[in-house]
C-alpha positions in Angstrom: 106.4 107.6 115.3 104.0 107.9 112.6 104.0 110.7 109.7 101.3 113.1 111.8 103.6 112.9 114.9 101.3 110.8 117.1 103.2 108.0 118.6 100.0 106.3 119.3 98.2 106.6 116.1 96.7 104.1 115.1 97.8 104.8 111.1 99.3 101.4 109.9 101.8 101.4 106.5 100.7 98.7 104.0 103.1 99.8 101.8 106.3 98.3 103.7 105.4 94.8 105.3 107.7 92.5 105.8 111.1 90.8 107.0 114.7 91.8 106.6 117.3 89.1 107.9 121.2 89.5 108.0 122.6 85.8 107.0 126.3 84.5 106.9 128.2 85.2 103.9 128.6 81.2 102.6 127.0 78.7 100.9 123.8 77.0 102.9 119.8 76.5 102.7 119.5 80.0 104.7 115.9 81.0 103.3 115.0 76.9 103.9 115.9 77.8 107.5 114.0 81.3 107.6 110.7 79.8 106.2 110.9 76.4 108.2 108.3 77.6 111.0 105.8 78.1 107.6 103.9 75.6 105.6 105.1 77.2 102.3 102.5 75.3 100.5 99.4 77.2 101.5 100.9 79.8 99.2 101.5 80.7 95.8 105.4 83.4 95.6 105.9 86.0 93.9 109.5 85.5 93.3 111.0 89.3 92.9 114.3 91.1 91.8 117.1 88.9 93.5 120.0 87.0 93.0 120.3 83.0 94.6 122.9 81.2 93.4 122.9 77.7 93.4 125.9 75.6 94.5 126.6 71.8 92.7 129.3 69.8 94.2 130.7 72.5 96.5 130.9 74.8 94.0 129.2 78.7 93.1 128.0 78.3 89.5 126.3 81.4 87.3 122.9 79.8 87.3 120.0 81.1 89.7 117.7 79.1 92.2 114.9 80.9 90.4 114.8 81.4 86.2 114.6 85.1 85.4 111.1 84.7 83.5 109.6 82.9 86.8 107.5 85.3 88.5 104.9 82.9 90.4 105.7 79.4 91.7 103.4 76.8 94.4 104.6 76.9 97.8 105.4 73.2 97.0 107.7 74.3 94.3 109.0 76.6 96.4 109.8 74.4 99.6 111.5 71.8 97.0 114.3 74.2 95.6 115.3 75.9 98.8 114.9 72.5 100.5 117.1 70.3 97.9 120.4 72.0 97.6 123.0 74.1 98.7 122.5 77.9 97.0 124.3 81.0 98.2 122.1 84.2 98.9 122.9 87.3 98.0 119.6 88.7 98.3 115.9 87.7 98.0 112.3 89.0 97.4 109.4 86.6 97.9 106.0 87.3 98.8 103.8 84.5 99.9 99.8 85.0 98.9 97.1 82.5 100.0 96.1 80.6 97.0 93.1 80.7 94.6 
């Protein structure tokens, strides 16, 4: 139901767009699995407030997927981090824009 109490209105929120998924609690390529249906490359990300950490030879180590001071990468970049390695997700904000 929307804020004027029509349940048909035809009011739409911009403000709150997007997707919440519930993954399992280990190490994996999770997001790589979420965005497979999507040719990440069309886009440029915003890469937000989250916390990825990446996993070398089986094991959690204190560096992200994504540096702190990265706010935009390419789709392509993207697509080759969450792609190439094992990372465990704690959470993640990233919002796809069609380039140019």
């Amino acid at each position: 139901m929307t804020g004027n109490g029509n349940p048909f209105s035809k009011e739409i929120d911009m403000v709150n767009r997007g997707i919440t998924f519930q993954i399992p609690n280990e190490n994996g390529r999770f997001i790589s699995d979420i965005m497979e249906p999507l040719d990440c490359t069309l886009y440029d990300w915003l890469i937000g407030n989250g916390q990825i950490l990446q996993v070398i030879d089986d094991q959690l180590i204190d560096e992200e997927l994504f540096d702190e001071g990265e706010a935009i990468i390419s789709g392509s970049e993207l697509s080759s981090r969450i792609d190439r390695n094992l990372y465990y997700t704690i959470f993640a904000d990233l919002k796809g824009f069609p380039k140019g």
